[in-house]
VOKEFI-592330 format. One line per field, with one value per residue: chain; y, z, x of N, C-alpha, C, O, CB in turn. Coordinates in steps of 0.001 Angstrom, whole numbers, plus 500000, padded with zeros to 6 digits. Glycine has a CB too. Example, Ala and Ser with C-alpha at 12.3 -4.5 7.8 and 13.67 -1.06 7.14 Angstrom:
chaine <- [A	A]
n.c2 <- [494310	497750]
n.c3 <- [507800	507080]
n.c1 <- [513190	512850]
ca.c2 <- [495500	498940]
ca.c3 <- [507800	507140]
ca.c1 <- [512300	513670]
c.c2 <- [496700	500030]
c.c3 <- [507800	507870]
c.c1 <- [513200	512900]
o.c2 <- [496681	501138]
o.c3 <- [508465	508039]
o.c1 <- [514236	513409]
cb.c2 <- [495527	499402]
cb.c3 <- [509046	505725]
cb.c1 <- [511308	514084]
This chain:
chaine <- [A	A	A	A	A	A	A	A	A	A	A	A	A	A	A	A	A	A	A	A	A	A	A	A	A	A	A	A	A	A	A	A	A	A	A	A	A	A	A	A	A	A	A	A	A	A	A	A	A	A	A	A	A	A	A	A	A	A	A	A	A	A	A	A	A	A	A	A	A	A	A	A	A	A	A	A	A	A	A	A	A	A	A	A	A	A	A	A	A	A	A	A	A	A	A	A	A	A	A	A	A	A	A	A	A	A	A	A	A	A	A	A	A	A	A	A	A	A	A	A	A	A	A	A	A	A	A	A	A	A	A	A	A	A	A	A	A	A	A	A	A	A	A	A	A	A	A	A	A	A	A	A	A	A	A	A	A	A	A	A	A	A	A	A	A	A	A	A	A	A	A	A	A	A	A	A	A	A	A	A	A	A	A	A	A	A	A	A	A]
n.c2 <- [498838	501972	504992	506857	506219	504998	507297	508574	506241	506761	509081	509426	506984	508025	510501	509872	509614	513102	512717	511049	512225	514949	513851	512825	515307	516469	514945	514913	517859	517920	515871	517033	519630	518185	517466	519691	520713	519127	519959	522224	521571	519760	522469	523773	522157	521603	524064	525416	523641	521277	522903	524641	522894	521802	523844	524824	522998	522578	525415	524649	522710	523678	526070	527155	524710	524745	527863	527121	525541	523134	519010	517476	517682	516978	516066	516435	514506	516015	517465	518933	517826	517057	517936	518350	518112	516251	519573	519843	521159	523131	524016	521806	520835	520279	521666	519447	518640	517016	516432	515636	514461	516347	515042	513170	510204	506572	506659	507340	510332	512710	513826	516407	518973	522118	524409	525319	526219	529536	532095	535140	534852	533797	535361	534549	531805	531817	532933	531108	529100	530637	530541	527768	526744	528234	526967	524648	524679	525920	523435	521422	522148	521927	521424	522677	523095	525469	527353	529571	531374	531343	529754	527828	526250	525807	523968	522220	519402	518214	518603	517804	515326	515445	515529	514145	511983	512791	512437	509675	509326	510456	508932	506688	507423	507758	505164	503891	505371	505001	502485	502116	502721	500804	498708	500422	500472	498095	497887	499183	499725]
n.c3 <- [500000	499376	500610	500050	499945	502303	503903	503468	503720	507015	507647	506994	508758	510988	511188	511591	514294	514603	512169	512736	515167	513830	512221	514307	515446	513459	513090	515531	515275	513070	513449	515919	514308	512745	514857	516112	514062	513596	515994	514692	512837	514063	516216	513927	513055	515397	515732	513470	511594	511468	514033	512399	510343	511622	512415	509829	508843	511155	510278	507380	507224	509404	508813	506218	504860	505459	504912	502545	501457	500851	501357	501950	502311	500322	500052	499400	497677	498853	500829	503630	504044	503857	502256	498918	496125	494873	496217	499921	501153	502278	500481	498977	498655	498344	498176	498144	496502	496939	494157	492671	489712	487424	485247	488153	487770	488363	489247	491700	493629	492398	493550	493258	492785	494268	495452	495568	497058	497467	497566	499536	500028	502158	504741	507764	506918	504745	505875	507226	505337	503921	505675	506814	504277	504231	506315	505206	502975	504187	505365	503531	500994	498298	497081	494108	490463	489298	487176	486908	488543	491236	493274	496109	499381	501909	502493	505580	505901	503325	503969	506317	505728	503610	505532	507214	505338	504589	507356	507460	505263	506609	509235	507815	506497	508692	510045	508108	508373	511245	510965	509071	510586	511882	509813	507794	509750	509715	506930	507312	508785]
n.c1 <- [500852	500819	501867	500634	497903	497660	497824	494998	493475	494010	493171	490496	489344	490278	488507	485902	484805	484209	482361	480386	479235	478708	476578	474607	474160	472493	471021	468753	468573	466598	464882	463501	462462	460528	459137	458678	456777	454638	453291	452345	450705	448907	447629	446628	444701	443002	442506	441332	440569	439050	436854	436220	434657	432709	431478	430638	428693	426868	425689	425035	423128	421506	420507	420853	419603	417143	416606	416697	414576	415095	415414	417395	420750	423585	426805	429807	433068	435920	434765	435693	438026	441712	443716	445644	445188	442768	441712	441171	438049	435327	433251	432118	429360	425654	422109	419351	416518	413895	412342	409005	407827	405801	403178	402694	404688	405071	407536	410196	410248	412729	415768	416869	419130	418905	420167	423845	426882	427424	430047	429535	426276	425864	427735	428751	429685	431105	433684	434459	434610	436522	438684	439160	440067	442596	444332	444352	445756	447818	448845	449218	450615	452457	455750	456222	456225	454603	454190	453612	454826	454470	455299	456047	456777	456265	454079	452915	452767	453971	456518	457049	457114	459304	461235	461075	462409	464519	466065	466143	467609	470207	470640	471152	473884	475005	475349	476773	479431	479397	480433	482160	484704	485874	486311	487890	490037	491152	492868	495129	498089]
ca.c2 <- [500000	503592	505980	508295	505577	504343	508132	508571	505676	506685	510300	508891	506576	509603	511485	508892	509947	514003	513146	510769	513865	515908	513736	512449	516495	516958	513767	515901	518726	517144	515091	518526	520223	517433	517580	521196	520707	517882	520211	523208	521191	519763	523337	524039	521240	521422	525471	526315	522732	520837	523253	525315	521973	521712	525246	525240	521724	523600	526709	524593	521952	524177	527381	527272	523808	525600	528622	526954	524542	521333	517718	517214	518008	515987	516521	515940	513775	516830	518397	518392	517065	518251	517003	519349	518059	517935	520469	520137	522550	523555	524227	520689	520474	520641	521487	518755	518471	515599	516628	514777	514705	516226	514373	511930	508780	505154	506340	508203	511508	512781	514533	517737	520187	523397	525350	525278	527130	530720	533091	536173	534300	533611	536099	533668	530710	532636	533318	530077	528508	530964	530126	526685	527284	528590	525857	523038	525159	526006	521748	520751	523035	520822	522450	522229	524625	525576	527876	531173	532114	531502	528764	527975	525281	525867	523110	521512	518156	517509	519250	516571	514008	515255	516012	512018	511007	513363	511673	508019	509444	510926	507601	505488	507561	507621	503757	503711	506151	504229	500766	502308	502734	498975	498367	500971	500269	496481	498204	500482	499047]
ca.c3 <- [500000	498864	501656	500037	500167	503687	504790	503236	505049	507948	507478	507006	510124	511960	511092	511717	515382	514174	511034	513559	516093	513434	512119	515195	515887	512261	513174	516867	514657	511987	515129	516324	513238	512446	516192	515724	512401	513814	516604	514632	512286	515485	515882	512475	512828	516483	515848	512469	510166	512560	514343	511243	509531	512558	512548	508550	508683	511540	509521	506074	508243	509918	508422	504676	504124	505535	504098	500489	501117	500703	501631	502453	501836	499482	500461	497984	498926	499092	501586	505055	504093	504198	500746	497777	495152	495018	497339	500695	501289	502641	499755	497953	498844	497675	499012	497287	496926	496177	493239	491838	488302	486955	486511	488988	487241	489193	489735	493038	493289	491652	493852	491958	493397	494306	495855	495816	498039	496422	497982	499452	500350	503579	505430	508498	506238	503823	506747	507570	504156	503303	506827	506105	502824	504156	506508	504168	501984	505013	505649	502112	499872	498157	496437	492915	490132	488310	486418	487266	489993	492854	494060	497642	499966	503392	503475	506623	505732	502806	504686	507504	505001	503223	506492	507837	504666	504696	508464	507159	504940	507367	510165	507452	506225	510135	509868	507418	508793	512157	510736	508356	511601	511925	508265	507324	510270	508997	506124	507799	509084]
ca.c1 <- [500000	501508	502120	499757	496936	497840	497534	493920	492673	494200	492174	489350	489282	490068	487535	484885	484110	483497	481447	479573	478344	477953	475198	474002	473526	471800	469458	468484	467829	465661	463368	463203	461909	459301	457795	457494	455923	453619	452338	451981	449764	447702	447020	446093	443670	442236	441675	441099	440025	438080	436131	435072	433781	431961	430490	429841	427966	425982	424924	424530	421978	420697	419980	420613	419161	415579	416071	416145	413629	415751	414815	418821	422289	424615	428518	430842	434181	436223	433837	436301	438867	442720	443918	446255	445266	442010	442390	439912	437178	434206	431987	431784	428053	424461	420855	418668	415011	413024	410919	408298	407796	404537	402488	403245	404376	404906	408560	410006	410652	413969	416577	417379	419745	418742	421271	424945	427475	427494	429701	428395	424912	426214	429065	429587	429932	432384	434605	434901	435445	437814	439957	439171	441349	443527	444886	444242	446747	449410	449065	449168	450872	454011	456876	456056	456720	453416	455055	452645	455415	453642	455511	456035	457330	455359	453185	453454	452839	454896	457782	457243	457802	460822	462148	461594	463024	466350	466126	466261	469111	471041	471034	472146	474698	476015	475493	477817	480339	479960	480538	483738	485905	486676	486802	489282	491118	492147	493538	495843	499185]
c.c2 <- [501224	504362	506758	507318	505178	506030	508310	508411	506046	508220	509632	508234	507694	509962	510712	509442	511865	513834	512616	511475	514409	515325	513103	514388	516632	516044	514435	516865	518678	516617	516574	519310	519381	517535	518835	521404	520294	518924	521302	522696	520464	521065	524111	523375	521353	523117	526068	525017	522083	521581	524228	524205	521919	522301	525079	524081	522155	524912	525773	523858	522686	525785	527548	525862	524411	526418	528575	525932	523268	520089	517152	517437	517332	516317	515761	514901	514656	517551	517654	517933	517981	517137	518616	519050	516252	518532	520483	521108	522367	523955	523015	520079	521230	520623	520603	519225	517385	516200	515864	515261	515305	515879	513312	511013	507889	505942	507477	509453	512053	513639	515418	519044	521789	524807	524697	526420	528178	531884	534494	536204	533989	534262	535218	532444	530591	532598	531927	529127	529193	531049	528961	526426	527576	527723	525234	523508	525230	524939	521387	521119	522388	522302	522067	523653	524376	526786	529564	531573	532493	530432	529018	526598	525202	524935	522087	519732	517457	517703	518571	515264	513986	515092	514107	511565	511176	512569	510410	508488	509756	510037	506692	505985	507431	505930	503777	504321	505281	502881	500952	502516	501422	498506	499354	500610	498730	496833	498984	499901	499889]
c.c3 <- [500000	500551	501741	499897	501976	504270	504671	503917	506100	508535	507724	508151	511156	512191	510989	513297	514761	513090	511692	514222	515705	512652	512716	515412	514564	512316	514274	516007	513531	512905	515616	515256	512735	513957	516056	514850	512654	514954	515800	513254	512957	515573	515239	512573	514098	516405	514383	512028	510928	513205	513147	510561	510168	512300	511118	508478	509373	510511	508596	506042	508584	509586	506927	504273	504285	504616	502417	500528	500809	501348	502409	501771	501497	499747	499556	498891	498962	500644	503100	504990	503974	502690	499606	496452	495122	496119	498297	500928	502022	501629	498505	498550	498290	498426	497693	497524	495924	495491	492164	490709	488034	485430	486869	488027	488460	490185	491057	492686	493301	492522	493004	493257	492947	494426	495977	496432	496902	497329	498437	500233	502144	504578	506651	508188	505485	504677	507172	506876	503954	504924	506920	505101	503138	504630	506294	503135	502770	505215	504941	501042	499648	497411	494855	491967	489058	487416	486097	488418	491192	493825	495586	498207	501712	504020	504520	506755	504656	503143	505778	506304	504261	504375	507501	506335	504749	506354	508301	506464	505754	508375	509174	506937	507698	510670	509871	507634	510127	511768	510058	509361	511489	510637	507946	508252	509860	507798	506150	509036	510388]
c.c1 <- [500897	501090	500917	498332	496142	496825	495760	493242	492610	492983	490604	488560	488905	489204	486158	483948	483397	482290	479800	478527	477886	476571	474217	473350	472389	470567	468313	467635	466891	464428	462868	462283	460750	458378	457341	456730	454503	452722	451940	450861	448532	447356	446652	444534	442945	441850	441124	440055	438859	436826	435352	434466	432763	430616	429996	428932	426614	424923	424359	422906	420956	419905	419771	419819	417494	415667	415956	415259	414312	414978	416401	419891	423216	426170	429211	432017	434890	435745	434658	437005	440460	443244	444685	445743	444108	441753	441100	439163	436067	432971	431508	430676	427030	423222	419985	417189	414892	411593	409893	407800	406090	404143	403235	403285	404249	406259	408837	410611	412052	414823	417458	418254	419141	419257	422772	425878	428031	428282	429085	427285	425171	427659	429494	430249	431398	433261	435408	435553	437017	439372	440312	440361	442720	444760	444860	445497	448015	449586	449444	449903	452354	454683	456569	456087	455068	453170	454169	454017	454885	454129	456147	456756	456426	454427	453932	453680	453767	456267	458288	458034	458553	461426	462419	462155	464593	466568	467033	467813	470162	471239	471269	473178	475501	475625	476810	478917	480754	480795	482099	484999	486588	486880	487769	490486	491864	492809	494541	496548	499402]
o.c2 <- [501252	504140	507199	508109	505115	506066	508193	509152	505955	508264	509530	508640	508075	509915	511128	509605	511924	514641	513109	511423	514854	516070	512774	514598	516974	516239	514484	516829	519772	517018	516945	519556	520072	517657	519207	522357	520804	518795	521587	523607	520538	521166	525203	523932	521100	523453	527146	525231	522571	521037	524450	524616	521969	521894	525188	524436	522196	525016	525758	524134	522524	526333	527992	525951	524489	526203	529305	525329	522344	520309	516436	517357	516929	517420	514614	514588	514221	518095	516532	517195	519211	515954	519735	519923	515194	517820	520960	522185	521220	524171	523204	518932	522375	519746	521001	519948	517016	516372	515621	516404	514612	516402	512689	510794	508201	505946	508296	509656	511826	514758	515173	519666	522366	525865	523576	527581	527954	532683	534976	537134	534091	533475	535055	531980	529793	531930	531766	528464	528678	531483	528703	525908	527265	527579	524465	522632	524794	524833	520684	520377	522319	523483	520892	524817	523425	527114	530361	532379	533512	530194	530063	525887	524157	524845	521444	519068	516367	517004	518586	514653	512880	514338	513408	510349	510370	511986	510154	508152	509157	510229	505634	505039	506972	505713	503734	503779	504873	502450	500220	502473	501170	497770	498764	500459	498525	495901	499523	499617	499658]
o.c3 <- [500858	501316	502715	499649	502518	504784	505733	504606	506651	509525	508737	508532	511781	513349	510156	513353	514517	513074	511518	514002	516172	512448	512159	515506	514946	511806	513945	515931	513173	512926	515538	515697	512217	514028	515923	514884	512189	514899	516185	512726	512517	514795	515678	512255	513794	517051	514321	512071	510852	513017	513084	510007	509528	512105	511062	507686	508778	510275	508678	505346	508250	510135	506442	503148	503308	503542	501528	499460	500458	501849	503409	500542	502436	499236	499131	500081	500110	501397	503578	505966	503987	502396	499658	495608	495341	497102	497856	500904	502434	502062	497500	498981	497852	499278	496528	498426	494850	495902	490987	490650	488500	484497	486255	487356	489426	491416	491404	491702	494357	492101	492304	494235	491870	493857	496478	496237	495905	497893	497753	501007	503063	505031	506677	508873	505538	504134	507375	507219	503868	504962	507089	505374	502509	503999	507087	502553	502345	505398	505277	500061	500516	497266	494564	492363	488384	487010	485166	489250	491882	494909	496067	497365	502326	505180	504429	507442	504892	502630	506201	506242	503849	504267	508023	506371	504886	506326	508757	506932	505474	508721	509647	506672	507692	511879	510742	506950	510311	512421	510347	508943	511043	510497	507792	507837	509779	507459	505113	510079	511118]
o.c1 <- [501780	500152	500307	497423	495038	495707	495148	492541	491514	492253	489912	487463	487916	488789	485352	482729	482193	481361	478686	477317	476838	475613	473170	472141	471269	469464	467128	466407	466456	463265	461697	461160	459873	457155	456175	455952	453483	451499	450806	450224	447385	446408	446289	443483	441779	440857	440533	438843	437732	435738	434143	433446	431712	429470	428772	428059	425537	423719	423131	421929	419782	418949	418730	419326	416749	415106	415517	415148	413578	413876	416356	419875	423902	426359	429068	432013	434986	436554	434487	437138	440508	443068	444174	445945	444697	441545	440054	439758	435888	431839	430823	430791	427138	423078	419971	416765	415369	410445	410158	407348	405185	404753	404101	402277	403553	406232	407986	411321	412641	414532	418440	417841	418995	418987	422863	425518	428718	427535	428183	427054	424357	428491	430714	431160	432334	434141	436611	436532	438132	440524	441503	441444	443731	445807	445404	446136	449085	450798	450397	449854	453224	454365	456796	456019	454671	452055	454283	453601	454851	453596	456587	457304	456207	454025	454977	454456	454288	457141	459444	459101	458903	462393	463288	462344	465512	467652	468147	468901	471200	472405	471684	473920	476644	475704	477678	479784	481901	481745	483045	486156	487707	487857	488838	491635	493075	493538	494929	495959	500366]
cb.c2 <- [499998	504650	506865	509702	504511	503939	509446	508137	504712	506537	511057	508184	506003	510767	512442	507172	509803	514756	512236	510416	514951	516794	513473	511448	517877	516845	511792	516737	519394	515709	513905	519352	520456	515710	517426	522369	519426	516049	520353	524297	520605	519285	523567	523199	519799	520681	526695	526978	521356	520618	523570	526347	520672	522188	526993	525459	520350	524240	528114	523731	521503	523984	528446	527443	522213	526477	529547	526339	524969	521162	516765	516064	518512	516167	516121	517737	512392	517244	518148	517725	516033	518542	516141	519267	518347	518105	522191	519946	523155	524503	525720	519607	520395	519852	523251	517275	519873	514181	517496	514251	513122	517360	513872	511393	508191	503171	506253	507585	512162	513357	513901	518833	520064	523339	525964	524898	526370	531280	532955	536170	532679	532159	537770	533395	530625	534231	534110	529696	528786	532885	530350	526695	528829	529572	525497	522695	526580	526733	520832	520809	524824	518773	522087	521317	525001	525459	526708	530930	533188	531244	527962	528155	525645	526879	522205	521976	517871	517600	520578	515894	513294	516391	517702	510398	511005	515873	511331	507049	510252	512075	506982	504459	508537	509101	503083	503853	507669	503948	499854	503755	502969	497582	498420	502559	500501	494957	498443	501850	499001]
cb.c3 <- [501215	496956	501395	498412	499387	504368	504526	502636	505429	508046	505745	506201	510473	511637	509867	511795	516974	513813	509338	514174	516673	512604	511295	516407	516116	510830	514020	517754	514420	511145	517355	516466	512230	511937	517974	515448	511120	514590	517933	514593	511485	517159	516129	511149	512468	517939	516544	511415	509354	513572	515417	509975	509246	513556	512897	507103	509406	512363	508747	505187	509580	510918	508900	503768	504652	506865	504479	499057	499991	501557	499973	502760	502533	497765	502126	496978	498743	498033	501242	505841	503029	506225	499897	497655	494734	494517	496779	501592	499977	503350	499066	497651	500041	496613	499645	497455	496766	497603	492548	492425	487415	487285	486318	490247	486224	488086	488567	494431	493921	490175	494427	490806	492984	494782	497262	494869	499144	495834	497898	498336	499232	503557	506029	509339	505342	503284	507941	507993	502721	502309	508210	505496	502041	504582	506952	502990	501309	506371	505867	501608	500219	496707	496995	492879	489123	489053	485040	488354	489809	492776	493283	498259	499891	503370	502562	507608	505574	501662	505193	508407	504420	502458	507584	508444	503285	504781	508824	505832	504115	507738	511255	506515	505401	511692	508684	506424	508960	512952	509398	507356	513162	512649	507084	507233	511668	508411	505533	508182	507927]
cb.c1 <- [499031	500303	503340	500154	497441	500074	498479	493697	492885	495828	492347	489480	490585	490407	487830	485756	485437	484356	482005	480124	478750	478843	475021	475061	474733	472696	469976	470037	468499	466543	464452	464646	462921	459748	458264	457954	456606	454484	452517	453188	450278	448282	447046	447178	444140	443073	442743	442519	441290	438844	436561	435765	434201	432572	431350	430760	428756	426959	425905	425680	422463	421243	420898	422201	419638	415137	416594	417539	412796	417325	414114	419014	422913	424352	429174	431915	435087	436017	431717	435865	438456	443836	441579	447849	446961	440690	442982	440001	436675	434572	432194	432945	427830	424302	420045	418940	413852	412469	411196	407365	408245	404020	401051	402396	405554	405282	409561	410724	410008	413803	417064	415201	421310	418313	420866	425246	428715	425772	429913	427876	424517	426279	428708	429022	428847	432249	433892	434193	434528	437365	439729	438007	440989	443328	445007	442248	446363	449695	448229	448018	450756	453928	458772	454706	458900	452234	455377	450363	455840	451810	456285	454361	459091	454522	452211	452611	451665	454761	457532	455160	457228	461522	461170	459558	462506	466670	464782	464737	469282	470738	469871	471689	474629	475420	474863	477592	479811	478938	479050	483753	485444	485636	485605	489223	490815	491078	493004	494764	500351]
């Protein structure tokens, strides 16, 4: 083995305990940055997403399905949900009525939509959708380029899950850094 090979290894070895710490510290600070992530999307969801579904399910039940005369309210799959793409909301619902055909035939009467969520029509509702929106967007919002220049990186959730994946990368690269101490050292006289 060449001098200038030997020394390499011998570098290398070396520097096995620092590269160690430093990504035992970078793993610390990564766990760190996903718990804060994780609660600040618990309170995304226990003050903003949650209790406004609550409240708009309230109003749409109880106040707009009367005041349009409905029979009942159809909810889309969107409707409450925390989702980017298609993006959750608050207004993927309908006031139905069951209208019977004139004249009556044999068959039953036809659920025809009447109303759909119109801003405007409702100012406490609005308020809620559009806060609704807003944290389904600060949860959800990936990094993607959609080429209007509006791009972003903030959502909280896909930011959790780069951040556990750079994780996973970063404890097996200090695997592999741990484990290279005793293997370089058998090569190194």
């Amino acid at each position: 083995m060449s001098a200038e090979t030997e020394a390499k290894l011998r570098l290398m070895r070396d520097s096995v305990p620092d590269e160690s710490d430093a990504l035992a510290n970078s793993i610390t600070q990564v766990e760190d940055q996903i718990t804060e992530l994780t609660e600040q999307a618990t309170a995304l969801e226990t003050e903003i997403t949650t209790p406004n579904e609550a409240t708009a399910v309230i109003i749409i039940e109880g106040i707009i399905l009367a005041d349009k005369g409905g029979d009942y309210i159809s909810y889309g799959a969107s409707f409450g949900t925390i989702a980017w793409s298609p993006k959750g909301n608050l207004t993927d619902w309908s006031v139905i009525k069951l209208i019977t055909p004139v004249p009556p035939p044999v068959l039953p009467p036809v659920p025809t939509v009447i109303y759909t969520y119109t801003p405007g029509d409702y100012p406490d509702l609005d308020t809620l959708v559009d806060d609704y929106a807003f944290a389904n967007d600060y949860l959800t919002r990936p990094l993607y380029d959609s080429g209007e220049a509006s791009e972003a990186s903030y959502g909280i959730y896909p930011t959790i899950t780069n951040l556990t994946l750079g994780k996973t990368y970063l404890e097996n690269n200090k695997d592999k850094i741990d484990a290279s101490e005793a293997v370089l050292g058998r090569y190194i006289p």
